[in-house]
mmCIF file of the N, C-alpha and C atoms, coordinates in Angstrom:
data_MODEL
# 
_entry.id   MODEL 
# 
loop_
_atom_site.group_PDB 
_atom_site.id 
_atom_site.type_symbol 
_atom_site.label_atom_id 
_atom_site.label_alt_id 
_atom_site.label_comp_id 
_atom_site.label_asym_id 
_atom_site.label_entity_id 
_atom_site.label_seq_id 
_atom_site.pdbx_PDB_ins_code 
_atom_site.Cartn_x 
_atom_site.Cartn_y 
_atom_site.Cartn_z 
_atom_site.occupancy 
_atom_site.B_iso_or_equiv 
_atom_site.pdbx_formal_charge 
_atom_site.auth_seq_id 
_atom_site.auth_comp_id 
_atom_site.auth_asym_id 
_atom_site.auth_atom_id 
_atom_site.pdbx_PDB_model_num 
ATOM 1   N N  . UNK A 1 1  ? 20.760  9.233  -28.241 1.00 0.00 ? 1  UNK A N  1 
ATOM 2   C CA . UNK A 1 1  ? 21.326  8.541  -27.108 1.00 0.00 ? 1  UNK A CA 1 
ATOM 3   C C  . UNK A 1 1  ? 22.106  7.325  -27.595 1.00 0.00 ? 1  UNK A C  1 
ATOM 4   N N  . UNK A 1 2  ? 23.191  7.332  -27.470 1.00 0.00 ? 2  UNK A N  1 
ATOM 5   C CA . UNK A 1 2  ? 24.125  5.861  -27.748 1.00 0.00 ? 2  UNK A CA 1 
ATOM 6   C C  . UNK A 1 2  ? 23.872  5.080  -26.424 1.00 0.00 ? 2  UNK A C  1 
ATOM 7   N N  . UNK A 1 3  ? 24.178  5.574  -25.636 1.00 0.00 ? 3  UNK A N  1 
ATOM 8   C CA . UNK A 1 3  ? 23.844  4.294  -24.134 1.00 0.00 ? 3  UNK A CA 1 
ATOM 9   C C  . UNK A 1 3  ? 22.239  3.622  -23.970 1.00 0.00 ? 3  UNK A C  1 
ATOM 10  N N  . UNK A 1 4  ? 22.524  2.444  -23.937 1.00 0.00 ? 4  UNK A N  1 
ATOM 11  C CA . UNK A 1 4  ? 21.306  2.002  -23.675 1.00 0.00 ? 4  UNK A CA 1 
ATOM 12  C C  . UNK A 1 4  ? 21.465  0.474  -22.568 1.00 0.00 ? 4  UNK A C  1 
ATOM 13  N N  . UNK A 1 5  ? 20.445  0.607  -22.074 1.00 0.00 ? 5  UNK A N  1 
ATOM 14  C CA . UNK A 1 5  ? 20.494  -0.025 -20.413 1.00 0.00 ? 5  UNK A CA 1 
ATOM 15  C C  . UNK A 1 5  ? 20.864  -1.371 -20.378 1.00 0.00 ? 5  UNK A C  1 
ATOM 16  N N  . UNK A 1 6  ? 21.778  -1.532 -19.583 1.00 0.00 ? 6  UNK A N  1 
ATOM 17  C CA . UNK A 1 6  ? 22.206  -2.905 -19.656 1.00 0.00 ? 6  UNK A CA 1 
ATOM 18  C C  . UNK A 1 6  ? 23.618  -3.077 -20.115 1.00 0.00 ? 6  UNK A C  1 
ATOM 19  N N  . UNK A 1 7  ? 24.078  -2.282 -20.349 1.00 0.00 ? 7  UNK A N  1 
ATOM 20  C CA . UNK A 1 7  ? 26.103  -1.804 -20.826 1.00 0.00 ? 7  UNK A CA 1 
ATOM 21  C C  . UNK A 1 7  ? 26.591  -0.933 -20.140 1.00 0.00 ? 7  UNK A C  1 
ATOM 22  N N  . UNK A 1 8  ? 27.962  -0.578 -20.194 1.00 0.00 ? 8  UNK A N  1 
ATOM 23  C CA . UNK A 1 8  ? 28.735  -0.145 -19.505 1.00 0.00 ? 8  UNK A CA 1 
ATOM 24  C C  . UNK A 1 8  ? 28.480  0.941  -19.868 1.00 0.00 ? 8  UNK A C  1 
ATOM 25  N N  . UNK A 1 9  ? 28.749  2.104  -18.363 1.00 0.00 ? 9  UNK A N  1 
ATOM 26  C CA . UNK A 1 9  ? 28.581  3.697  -18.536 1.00 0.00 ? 9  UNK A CA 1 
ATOM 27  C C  . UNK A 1 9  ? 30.580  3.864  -18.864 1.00 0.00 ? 9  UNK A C  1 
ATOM 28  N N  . UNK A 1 10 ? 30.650  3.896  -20.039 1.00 0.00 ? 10 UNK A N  1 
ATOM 29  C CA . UNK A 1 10 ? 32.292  4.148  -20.536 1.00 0.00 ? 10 UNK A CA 1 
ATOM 30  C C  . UNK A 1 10 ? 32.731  5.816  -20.462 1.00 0.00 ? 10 UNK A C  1 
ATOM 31  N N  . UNK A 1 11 ? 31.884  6.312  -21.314 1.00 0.00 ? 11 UNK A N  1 
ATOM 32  C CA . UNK A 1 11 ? 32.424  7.568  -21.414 1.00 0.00 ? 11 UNK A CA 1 
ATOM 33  C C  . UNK A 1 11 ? 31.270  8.782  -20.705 1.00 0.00 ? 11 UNK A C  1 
ATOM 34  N N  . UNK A 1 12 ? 31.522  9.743  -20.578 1.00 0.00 ? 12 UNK A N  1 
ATOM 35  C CA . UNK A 1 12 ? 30.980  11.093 -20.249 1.00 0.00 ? 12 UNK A CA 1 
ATOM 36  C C  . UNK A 1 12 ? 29.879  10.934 -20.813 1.00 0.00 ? 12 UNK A C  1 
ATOM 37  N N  . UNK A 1 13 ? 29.550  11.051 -21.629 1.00 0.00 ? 13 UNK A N  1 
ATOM 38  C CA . UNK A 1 13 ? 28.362  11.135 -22.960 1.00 0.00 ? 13 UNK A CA 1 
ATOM 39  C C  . UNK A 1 13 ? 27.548  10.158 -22.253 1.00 0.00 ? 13 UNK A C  1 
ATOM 40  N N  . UNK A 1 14 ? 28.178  8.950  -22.081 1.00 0.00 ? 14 UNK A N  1 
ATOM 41  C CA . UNK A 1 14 ? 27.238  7.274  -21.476 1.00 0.00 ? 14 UNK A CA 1 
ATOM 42  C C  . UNK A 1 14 ? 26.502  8.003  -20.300 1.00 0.00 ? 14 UNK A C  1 
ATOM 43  N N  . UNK A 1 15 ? 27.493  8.323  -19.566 1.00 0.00 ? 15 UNK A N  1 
ATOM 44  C CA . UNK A 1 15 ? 27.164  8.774  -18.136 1.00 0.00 ? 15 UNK A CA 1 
ATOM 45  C C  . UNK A 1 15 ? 25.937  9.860  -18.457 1.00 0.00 ? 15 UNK A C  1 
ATOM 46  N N  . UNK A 1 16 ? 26.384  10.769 -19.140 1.00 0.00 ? 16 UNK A N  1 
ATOM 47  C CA . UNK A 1 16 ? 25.078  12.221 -19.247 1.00 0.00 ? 16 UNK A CA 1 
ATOM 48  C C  . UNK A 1 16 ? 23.708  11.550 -20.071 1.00 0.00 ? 16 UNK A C  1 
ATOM 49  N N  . UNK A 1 17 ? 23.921  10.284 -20.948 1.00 0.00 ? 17 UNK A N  1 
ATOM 50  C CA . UNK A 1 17 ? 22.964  9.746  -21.222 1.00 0.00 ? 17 UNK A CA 1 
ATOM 51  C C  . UNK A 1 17 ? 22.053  8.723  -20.413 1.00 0.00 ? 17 UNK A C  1 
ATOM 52  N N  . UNK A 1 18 ? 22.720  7.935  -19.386 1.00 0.00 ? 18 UNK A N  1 
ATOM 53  C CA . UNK A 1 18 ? 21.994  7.482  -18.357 1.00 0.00 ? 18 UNK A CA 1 
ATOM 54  C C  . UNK A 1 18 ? 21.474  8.671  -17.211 1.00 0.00 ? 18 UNK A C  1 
ATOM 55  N N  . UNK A 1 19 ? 21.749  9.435  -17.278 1.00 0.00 ? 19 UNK A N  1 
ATOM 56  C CA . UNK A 1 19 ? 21.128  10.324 -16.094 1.00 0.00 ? 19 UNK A CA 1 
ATOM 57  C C  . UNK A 1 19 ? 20.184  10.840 -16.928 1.00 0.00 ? 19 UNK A C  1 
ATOM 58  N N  . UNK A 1 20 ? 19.880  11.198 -17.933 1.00 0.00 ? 20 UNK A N  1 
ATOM 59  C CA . UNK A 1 20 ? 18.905  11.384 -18.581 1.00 0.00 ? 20 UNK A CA 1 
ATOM 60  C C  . UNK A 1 20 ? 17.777  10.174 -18.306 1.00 0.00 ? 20 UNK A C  1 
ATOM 61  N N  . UNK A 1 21 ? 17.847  9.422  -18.606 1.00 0.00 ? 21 UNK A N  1 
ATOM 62  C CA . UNK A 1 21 ? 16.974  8.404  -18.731 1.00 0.00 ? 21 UNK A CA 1 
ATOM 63  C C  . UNK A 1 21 ? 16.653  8.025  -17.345 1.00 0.00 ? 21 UNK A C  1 
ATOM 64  N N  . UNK A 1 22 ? 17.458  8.375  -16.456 1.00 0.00 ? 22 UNK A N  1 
ATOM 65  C CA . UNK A 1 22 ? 16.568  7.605  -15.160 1.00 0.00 ? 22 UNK A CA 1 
ATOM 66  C C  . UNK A 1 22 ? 15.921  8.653  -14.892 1.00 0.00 ? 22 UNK A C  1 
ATOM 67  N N  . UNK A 1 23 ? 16.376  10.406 -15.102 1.00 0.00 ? 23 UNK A N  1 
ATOM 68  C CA . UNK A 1 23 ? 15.803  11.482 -14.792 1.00 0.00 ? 23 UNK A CA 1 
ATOM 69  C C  . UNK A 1 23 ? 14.045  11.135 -15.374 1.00 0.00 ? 23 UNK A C  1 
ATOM 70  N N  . UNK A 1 24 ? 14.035  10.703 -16.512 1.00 0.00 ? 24 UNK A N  1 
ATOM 71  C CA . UNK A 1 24 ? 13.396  10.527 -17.373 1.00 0.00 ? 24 UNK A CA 1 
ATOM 72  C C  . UNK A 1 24 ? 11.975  9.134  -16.491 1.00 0.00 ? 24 UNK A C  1 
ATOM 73  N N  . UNK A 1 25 ? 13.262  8.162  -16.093 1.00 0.00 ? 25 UNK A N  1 
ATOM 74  C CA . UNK A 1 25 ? 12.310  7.152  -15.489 1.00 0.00 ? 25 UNK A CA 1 
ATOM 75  C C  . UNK A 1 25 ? 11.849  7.557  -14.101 1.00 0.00 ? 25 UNK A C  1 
ATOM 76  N N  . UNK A 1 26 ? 12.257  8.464  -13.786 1.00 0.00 ? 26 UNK A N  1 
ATOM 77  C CA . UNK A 1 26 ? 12.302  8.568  -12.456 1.00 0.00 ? 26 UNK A CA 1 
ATOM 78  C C  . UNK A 1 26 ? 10.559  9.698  -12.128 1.00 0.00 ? 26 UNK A C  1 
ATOM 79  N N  . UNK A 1 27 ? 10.588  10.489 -13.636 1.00 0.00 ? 27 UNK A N  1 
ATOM 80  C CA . UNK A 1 27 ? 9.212   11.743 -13.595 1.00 0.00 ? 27 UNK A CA 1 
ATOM 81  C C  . UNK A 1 27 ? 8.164   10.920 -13.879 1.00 0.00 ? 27 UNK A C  1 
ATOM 82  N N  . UNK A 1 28 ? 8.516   9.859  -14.849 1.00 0.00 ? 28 UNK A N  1 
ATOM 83  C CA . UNK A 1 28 ? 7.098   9.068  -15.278 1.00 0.00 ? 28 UNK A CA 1 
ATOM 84  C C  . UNK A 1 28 ? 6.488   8.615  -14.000 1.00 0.00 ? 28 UNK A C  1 
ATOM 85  N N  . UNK A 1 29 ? 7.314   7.692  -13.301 1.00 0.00 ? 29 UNK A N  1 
ATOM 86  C CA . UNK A 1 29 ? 7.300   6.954  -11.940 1.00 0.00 ? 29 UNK A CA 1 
ATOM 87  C C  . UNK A 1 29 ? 6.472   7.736  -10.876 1.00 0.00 ? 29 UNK A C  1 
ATOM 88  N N  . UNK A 1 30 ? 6.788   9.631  -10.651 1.00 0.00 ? 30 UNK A N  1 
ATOM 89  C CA . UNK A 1 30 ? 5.726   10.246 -10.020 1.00 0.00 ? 30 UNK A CA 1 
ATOM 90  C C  . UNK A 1 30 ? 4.569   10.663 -10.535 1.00 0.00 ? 30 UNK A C  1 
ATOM 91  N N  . UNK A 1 31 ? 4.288   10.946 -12.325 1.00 0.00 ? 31 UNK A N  1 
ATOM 92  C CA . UNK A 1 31 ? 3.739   10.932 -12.969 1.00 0.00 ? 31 UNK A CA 1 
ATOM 93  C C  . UNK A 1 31 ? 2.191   9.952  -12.375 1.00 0.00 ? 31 UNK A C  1 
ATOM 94  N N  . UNK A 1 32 ? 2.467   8.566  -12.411 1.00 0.00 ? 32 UNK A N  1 
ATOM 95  C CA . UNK A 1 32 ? 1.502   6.722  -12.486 1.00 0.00 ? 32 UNK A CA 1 
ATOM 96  C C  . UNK A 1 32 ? 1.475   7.634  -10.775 1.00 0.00 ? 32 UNK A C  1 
ATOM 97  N N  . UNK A 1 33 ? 2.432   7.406  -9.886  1.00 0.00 ? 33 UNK A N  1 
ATOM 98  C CA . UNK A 1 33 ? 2.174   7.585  -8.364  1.00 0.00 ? 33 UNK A CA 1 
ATOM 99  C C  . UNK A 1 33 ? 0.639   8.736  -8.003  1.00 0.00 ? 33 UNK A C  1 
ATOM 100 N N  . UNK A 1 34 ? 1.279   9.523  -8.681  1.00 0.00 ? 34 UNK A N  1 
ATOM 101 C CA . UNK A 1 34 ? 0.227   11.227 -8.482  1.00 0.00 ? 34 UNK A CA 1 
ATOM 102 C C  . UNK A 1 34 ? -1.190  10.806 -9.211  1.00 0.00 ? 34 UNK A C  1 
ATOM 103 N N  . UNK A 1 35 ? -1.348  10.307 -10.411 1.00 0.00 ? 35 UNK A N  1 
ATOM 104 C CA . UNK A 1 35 ? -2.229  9.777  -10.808 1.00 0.00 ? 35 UNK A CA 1 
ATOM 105 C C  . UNK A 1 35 ? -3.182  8.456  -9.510  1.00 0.00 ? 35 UNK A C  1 
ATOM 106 N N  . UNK A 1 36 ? -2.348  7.467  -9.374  1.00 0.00 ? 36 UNK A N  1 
ATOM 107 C CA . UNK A 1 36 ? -3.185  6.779  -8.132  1.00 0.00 ? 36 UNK A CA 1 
ATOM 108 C C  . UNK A 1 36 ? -3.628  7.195  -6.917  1.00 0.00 ? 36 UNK A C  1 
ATOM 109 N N  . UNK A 1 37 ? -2.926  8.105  -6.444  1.00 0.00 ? 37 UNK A N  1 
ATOM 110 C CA . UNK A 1 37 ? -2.929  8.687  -5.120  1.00 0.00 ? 37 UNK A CA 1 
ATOM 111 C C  . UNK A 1 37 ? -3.466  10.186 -4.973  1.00 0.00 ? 37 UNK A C  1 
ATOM 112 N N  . UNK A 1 38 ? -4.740  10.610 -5.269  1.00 0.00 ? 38 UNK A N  1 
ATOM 113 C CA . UNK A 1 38 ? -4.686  12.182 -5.384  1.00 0.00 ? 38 UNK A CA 1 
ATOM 114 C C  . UNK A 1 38 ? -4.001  12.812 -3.951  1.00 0.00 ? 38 UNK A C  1 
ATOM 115 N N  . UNK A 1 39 ? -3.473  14.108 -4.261  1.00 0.00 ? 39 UNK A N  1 
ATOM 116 C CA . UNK A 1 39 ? -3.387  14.826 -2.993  1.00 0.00 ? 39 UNK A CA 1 
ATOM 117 C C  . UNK A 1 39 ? -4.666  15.723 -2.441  1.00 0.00 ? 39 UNK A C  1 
ATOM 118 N N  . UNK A 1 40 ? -4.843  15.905 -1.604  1.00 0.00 ? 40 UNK A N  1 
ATOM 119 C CA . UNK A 1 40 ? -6.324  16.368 -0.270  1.00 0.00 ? 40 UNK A CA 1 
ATOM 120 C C  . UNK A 1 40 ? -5.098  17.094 0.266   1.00 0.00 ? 40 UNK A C  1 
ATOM 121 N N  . UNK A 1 41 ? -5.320  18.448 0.186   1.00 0.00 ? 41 UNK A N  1 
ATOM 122 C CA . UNK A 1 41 ? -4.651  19.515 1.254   1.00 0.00 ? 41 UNK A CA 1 
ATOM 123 C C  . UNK A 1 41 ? -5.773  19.576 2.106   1.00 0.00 ? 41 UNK A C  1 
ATOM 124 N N  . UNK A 1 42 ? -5.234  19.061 3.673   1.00 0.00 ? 42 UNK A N  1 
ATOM 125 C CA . UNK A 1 42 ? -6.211  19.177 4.569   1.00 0.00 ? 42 UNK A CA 1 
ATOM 126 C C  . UNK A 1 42 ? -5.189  19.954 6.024   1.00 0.00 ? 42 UNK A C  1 
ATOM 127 N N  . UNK A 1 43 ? -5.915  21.079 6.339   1.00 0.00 ? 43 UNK A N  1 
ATOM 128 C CA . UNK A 1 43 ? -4.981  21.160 7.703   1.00 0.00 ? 43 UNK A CA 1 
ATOM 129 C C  . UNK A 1 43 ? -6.463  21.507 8.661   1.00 0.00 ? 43 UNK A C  1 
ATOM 130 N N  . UNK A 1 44 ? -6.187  20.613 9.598   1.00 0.00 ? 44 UNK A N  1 
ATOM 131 C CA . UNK A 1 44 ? -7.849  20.714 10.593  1.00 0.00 ? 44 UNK A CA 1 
ATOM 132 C C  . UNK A 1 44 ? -7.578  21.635 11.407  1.00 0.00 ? 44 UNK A C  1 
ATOM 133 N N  . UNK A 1 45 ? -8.697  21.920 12.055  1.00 0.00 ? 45 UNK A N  1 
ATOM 134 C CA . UNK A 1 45 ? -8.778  22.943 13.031  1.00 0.00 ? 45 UNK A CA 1 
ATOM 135 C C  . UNK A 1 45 ? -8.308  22.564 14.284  1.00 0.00 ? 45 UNK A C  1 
ATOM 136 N N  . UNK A 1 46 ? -8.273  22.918 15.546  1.00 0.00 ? 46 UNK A N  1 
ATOM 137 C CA . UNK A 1 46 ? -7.346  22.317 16.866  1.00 0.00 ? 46 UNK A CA 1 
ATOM 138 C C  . UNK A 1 46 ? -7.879  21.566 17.514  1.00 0.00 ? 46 UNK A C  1 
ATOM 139 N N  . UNK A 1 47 ? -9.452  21.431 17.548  1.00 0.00 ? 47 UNK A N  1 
ATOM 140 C CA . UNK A 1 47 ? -10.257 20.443 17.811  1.00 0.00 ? 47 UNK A CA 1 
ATOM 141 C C  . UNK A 1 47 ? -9.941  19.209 17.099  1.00 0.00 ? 47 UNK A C  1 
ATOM 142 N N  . UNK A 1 48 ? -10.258 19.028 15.970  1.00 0.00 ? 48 UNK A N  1 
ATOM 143 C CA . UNK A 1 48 ? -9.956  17.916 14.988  1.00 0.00 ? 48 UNK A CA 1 
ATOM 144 C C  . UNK A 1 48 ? -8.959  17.224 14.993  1.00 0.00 ? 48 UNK A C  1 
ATOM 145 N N  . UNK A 1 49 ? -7.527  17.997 15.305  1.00 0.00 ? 49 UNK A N  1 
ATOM 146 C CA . UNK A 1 49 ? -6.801  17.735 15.442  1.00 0.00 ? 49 UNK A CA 1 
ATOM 147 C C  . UNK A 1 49 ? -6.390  16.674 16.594  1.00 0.00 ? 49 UNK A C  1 
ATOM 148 N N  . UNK A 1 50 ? -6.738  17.440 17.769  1.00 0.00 ? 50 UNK A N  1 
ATOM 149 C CA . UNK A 1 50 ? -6.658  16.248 19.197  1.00 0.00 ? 50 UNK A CA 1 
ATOM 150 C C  . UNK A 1 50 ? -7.577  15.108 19.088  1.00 0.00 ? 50 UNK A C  1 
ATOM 151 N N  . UNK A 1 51 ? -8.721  15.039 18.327  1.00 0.00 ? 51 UNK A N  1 
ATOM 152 C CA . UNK A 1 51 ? -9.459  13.681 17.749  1.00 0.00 ? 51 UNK A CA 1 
ATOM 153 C C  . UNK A 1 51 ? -8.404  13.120 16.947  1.00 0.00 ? 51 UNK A C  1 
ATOM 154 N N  . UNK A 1 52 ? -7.976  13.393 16.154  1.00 0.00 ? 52 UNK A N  1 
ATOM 155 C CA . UNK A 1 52 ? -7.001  12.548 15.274  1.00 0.00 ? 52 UNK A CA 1 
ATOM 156 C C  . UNK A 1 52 ? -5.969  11.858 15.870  1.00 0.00 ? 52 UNK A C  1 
ATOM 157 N N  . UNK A 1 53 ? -5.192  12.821 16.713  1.00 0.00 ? 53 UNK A N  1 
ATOM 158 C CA . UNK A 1 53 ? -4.315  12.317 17.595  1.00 0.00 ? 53 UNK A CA 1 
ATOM 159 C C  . UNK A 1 53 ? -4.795  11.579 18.394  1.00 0.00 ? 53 UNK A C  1 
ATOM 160 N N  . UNK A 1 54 ? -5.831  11.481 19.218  1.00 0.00 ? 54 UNK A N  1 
ATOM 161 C CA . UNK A 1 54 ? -6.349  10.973 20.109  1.00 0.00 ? 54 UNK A CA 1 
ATOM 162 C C  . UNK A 1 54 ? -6.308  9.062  19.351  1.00 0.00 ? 54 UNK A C  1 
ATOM 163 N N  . UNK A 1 55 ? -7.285  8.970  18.281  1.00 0.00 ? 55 UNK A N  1 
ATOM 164 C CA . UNK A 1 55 ? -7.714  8.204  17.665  1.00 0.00 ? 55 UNK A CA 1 
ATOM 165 C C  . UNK A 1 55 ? -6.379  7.187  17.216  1.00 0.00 ? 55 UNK A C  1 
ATOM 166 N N  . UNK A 1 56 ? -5.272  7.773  16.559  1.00 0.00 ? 56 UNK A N  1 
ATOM 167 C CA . UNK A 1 56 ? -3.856  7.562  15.619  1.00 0.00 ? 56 UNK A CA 1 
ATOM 168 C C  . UNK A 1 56 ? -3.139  6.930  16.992  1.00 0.00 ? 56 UNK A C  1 
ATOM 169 N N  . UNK A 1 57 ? -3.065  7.498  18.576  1.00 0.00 ? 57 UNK A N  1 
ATOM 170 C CA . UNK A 1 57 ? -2.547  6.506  19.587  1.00 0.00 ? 57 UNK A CA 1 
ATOM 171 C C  . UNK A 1 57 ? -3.346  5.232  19.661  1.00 0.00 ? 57 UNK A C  1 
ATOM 172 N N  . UNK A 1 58 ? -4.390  5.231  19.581  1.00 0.00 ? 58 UNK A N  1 
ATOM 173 C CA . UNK A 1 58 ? -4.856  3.958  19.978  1.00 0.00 ? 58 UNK A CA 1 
ATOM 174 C C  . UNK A 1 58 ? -4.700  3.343  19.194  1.00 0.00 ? 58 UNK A C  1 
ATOM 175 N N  . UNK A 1 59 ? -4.057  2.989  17.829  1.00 0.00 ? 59 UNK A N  1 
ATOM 176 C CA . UNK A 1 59 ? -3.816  2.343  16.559  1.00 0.00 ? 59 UNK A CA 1 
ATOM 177 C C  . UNK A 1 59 ? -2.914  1.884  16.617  1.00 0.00 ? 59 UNK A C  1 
ATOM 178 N N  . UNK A 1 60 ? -2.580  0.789  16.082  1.00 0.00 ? 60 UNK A N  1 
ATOM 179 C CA . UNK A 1 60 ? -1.004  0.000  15.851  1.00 0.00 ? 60 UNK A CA 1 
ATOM 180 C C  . UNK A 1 60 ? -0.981  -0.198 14.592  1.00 0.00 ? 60 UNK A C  1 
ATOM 181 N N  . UNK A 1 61 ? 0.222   0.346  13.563  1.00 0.00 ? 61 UNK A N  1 
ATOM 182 C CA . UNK A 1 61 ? 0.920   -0.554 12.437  1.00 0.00 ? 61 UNK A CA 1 
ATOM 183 C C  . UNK A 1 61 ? 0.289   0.968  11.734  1.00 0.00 ? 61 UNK A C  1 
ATOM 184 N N  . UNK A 1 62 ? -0.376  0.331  10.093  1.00 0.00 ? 62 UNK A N  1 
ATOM 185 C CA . UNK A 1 62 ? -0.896  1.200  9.310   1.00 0.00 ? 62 UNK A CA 1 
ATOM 186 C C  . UNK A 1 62 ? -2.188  2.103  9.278   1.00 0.00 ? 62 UNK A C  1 
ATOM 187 N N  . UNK A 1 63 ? -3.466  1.643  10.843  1.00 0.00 ? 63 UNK A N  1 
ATOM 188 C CA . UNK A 1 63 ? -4.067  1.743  11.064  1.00 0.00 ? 63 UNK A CA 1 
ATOM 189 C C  . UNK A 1 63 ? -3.584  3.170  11.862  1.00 0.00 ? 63 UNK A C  1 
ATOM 190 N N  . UNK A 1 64 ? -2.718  3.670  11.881  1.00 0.00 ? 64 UNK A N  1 
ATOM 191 C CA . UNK A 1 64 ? -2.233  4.572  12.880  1.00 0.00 ? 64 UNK A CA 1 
ATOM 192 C C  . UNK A 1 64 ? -1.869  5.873  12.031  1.00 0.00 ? 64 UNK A C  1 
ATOM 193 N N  . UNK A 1 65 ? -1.655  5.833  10.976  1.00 0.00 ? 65 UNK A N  1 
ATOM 194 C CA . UNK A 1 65 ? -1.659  7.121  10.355  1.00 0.00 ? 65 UNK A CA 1 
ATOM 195 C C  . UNK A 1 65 ? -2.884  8.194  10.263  1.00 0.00 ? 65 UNK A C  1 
ATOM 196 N N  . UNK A 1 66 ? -2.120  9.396  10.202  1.00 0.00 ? 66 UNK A N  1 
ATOM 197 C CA . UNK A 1 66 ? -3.484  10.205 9.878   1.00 0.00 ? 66 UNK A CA 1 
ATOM 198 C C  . UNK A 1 66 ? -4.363  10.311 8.877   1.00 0.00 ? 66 UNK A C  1 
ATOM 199 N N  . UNK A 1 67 ? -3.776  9.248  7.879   1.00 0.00 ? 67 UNK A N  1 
ATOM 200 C CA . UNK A 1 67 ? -4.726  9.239  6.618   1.00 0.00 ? 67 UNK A CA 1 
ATOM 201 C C  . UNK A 1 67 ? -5.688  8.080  6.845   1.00 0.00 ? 67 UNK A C  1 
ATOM 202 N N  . UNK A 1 68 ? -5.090  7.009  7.683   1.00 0.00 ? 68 UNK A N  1 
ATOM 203 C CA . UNK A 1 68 ? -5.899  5.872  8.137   1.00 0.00 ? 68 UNK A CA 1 
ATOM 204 C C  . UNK A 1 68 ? -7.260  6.651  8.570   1.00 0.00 ? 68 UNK A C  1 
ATOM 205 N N  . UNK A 1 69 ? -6.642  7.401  9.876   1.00 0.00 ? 69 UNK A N  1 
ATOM 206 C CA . UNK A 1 69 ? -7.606  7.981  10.736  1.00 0.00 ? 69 UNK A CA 1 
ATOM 207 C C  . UNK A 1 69 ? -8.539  9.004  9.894   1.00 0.00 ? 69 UNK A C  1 
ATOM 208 N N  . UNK A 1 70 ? -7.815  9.818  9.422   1.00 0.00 ? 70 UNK A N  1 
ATOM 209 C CA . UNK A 1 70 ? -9.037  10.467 8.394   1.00 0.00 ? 70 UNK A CA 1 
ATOM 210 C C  . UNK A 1 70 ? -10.202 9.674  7.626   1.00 0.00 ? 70 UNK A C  1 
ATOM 211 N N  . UNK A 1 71 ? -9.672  8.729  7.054   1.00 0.00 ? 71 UNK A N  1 
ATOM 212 C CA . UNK A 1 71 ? -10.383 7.784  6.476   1.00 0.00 ? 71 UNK A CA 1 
ATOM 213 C C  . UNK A 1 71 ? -11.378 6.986  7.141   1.00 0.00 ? 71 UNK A C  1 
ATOM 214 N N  . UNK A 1 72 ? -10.951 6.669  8.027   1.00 0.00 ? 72 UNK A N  1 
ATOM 215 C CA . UNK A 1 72 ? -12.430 5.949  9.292   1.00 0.00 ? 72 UNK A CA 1 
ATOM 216 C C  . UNK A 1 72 ? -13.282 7.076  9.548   1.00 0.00 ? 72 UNK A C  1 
ATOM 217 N N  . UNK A 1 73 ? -12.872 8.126  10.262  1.00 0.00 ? 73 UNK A N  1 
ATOM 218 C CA . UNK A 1 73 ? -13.789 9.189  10.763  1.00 0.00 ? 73 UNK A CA 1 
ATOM 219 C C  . UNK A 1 73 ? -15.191 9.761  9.787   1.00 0.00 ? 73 UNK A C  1 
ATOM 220 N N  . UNK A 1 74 ? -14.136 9.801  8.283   1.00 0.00 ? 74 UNK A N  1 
ATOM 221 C CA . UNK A 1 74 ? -15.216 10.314 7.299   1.00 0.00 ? 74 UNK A CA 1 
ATOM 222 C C  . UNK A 1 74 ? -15.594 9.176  6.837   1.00 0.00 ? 74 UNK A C  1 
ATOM 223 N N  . UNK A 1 75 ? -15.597 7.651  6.649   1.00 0.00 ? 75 UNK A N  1 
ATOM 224 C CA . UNK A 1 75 ? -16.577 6.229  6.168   1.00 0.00 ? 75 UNK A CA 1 
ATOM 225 C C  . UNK A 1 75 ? -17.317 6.190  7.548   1.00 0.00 ? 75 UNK A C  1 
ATOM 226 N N  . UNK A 1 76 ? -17.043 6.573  8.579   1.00 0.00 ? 76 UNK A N  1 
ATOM 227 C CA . UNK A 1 76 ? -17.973 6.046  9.799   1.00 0.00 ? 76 UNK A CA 1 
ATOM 228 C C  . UNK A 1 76 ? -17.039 4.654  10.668  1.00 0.00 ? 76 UNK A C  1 
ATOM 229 N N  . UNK A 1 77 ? -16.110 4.477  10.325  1.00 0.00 ? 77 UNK A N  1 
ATOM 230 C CA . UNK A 1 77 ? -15.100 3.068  10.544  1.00 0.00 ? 77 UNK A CA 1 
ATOM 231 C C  . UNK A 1 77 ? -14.673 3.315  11.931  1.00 0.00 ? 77 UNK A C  1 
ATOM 232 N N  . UNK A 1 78 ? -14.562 4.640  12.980  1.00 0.00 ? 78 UNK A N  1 
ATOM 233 C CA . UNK A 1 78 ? -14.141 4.678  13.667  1.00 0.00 ? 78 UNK A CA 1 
ATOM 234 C C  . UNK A 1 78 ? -13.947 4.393  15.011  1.00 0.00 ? 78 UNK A C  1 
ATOM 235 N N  . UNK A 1 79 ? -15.667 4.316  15.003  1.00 0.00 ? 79 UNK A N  1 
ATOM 236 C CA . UNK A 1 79 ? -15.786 4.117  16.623  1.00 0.00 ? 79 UNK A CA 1 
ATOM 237 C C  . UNK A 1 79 ? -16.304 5.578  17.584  1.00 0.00 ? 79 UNK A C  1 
ATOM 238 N N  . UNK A 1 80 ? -15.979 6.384  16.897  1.00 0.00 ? 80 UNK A N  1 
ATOM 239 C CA . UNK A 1 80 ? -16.003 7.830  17.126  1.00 0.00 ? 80 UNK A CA 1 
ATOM 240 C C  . UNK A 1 80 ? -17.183 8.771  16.794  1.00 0.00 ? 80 UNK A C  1 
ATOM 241 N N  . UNK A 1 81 ? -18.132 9.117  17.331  1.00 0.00 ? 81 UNK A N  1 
ATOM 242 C CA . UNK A 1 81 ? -19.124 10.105 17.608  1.00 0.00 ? 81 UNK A CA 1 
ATOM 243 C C  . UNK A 1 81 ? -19.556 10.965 17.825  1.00 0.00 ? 81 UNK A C  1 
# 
């Protein structure tokens, strides 16, 4: 790689060498993300579902997502019985 960050993208080569590298910065970046955050494939049943919804209206801001709401229901945080 001749280009390196912080100089001008001059020629073709510069250019195909910065897209490399952000390609590059860009996998690590989901790499650290996927690592902090596991994914939970969850799809509930139709019951569960109208609890969630039910629960996710009465919420304002971040408290209102379904991961919020998942998260109270299964710590006990919810209110819900």
């Amino acid at each position: 790689m001749t280009w390196q960050p912080g100089m001008p993208i001059i020629t073709a080569k510069d250019h195909a060498d910065w897209q490399a590298l952000r390609r590059a910065r860009k996998l690590e970046q989901q790499r650290q993300r996927r690592q902090r955050y596991p994914r939970i494939d969850y799809y509930p049943s139709a019951k569960a579902r109208v609890v969630i919804e039910a629960v996710a209206r009465t919420r304002r801001g971040p408290d209102s997502t379904w991961s919020a709401v998942i998260d109270a229901l299964v710590l006990g945080t919810s209110g819900i019985k």
